[in-house]
C-alpha positions as CSV (number, residue, x, y, z in Angstrom):
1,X,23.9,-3.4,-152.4
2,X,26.0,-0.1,-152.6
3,X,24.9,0.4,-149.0
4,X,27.0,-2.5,-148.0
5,X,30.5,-1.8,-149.7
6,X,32.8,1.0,-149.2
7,X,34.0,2.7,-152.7
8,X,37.6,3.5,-152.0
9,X,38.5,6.6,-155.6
10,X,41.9,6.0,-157.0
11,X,41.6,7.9,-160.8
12,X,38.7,9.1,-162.7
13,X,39.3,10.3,-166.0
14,X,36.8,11.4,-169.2
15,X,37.5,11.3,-172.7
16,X,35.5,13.0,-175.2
17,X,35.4,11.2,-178.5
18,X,33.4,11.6,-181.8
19,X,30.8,9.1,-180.4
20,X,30.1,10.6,-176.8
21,X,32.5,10.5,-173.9
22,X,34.3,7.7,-172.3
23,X,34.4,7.6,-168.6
24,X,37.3,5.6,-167.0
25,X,37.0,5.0,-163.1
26,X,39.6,3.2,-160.9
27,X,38.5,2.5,-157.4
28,X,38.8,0.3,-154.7
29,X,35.4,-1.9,-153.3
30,X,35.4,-3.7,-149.7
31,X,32.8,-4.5,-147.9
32,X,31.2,-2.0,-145.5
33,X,32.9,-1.4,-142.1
34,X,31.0,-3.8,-139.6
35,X,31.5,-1.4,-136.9
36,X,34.1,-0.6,-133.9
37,X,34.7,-4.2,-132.9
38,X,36.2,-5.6,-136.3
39,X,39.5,-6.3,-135.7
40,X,40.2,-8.2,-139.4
41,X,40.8,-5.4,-142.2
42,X,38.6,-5.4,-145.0
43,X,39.7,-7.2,-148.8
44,X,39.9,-4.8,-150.9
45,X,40.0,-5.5,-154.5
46,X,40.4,-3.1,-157.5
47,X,38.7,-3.0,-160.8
48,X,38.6,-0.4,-163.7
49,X,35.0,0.2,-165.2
50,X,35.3,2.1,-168.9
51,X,31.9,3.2,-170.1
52,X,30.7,5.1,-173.0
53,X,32.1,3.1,-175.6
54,X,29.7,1.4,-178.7
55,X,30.1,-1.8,-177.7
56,X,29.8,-2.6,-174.1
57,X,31.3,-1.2,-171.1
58,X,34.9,-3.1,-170.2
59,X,36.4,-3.9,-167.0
60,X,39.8,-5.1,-165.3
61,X,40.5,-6.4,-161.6
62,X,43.4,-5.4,-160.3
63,X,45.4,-7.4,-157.7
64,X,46.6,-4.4,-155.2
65,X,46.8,-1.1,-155.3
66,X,50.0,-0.2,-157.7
67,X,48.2,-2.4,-159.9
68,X,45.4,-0.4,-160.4
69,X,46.7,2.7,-160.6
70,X,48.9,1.8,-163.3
71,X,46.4,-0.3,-165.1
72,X,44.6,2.9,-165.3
73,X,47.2,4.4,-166.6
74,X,47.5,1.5,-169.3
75,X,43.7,1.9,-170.1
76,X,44.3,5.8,-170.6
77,X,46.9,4.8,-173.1
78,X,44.9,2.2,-175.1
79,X,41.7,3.9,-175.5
80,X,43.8,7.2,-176.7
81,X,45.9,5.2,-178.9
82,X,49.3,5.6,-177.4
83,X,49.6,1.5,-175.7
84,X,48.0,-1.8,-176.5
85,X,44.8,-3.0,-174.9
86,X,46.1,-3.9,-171.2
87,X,45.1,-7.7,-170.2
88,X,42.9,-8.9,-168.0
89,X,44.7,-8.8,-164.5
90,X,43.4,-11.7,-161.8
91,X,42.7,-10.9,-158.2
């Protein structure tokens, strides 16, 4: 499946708690290039993947690009305490 989507890195931060570490990745996922002759650009969309923490790992889609990279931003800020839990942003 990874062999058919392009992974497009916008942030990648880890935290290092009591329990382990937290890994928060931002990134961008469209489908593989089709070759020279595509003339339509890719969708992109965005989404957020935290993992590491006890209860499951957590996700957010992000609409565009701004979005994302300050949704991760917000996520940095909630899982260290300093924002509330950012909502769930729709594509």
């Amino acid at each position: 499946m990874l062999d058919q989507m392009t992974l497009y890195p916008i942030a990648d931060d880890v935290l290092f708690a009591p329990g382990g570490k937290v890994v928060i990745r931002t990134y961008g996922v469209a489908p593989a290039a089709g070759g020279a002759t595509t003339t339509t650009p890719a969708s992109v969309s965005y989404r957020t993947w935290v993992t590491g923490l006890r209860d499951q790992p957590r996700y957010w889609h992000w609409g565009h690009f701004e979005d994302a990279a300050s949704g991760h931003r917000k996520v940095l800020e909630w899982l260290t305490g300093r924002g509330p839990q950012p909502s769930q942003a729709l594509v």
